[in-house]
N, C-alpha and C positions, 0 to 999 in steps of 0.2 A: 856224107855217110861213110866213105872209103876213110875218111882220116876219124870218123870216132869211133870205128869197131876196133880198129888195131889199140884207141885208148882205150876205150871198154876193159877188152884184152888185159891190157896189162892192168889194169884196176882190179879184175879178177885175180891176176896172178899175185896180186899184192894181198888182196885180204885171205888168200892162201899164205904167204907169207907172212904176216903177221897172226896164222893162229885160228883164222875165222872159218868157219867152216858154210855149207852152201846156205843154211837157211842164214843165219846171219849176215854172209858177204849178200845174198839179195835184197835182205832187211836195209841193210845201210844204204845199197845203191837206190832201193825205191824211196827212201824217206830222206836222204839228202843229195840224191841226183844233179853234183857236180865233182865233174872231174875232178880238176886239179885239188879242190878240197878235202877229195876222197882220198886221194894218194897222199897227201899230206897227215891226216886223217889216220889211215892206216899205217903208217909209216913209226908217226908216233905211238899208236896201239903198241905194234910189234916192237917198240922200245919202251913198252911199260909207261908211258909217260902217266902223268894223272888227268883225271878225265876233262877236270875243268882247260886243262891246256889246251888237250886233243879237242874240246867244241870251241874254244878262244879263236885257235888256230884256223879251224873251219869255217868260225866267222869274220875273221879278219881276211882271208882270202876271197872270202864273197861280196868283200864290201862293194866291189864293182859293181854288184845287181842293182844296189840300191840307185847308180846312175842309169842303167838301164832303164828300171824301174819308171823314175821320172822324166827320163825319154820317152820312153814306149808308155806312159800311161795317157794321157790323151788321146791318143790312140784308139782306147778302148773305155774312154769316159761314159759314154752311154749306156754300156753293157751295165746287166747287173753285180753287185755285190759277189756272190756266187760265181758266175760265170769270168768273174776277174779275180778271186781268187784260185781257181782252176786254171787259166791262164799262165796266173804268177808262178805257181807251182813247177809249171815248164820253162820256166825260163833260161835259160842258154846263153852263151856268148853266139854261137851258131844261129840258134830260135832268133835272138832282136837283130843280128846282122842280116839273114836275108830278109827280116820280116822290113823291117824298117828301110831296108835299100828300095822293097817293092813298095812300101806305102807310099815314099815319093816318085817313083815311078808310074802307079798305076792308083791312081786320087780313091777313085771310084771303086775298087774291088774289096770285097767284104776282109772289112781285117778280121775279125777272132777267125774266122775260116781258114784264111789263109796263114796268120799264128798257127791256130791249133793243127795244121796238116802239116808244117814246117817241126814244128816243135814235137808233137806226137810220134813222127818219125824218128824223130831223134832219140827220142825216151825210148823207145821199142828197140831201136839195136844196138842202144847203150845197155839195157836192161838183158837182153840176147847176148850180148858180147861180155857181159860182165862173167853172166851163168859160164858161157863157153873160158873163159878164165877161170873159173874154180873149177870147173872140170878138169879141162886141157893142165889146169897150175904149171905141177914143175915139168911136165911131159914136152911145153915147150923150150924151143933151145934157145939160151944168151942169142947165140948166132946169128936170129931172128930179125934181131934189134927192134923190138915190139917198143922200148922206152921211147925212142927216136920218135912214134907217133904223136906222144905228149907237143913238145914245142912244135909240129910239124901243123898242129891241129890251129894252133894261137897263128900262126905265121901265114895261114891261109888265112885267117879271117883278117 
């Protein structure tokens, strides 16, 4: 949590920077809810790019999920339809690293439960952290080095 609100943070300060104003910088952060995509994302916005680049871009950076995905879905074969799509929707580099560290650790403890408390957390002070980036925007200082949290976040997982 300490390494995604400072990304949050700057995800905020970027859809400030590119133009976006608060309902729209939460609109993106709740419907495409990944970092590094979003920065990418927004980066291109704030350079006028065209739009099909700016969602190419966002899905070429995602393509990782999709190994996730076929990691982490046995996992939750059982569940239903529904409640695995609501899962997917969370999904994280953060969400399937501790999820899946604890699945083979602990056989027996309920996985969506333990996903969905992992990953819901995550959404909430990504979603929190974001808002406080288009607030705070240019209010915070360079000095900060809020960017620094980006690779700091990859390099712990």
């Amino acid at each position: 949590m300490l390494g995604i609100a400072p990304f949050a943070l700057v995800a905020g300060i970027a859809a400030v920077d590119a133009g976006l104003g608060l309902a729209e910088a939460v609109g993106m952060s709740v419907i495409v809810f990944a970092g590094a995509s979003q920065l990418a994302a927004l980066e291109l916005l704030g350079e006028n790019a065209p739009l099909a680049v700016v969602v190419g871009t966002a899905a070429v950076i995602n393509l990782r999920m999709l190994m996730y995905s076929a990691s982490i879905a046995p996992h939750f074969a059982d569940y239903g339809r529904r409640l695995r799509a609501g899962l997917a929707y969370l999904l994280t580099d953060q969400a399937y690293a501790l999820s899946v560290a604890e699945f083979d650790e602990n056989p027996e403890r309920s996985r969506w439960r333990y996903y969905l408390g992992a990953a819901a957390s995550l959404w909430i002070v990504w979603q929190v952290g974001t808002v406080a980036g288009v607030v705070l925007g240019a209010n915070v200082p360079d000095a900060w080095g809020l960017t620094f949290a980006v690779p700091l976040v990859f390099l712990a997982l």
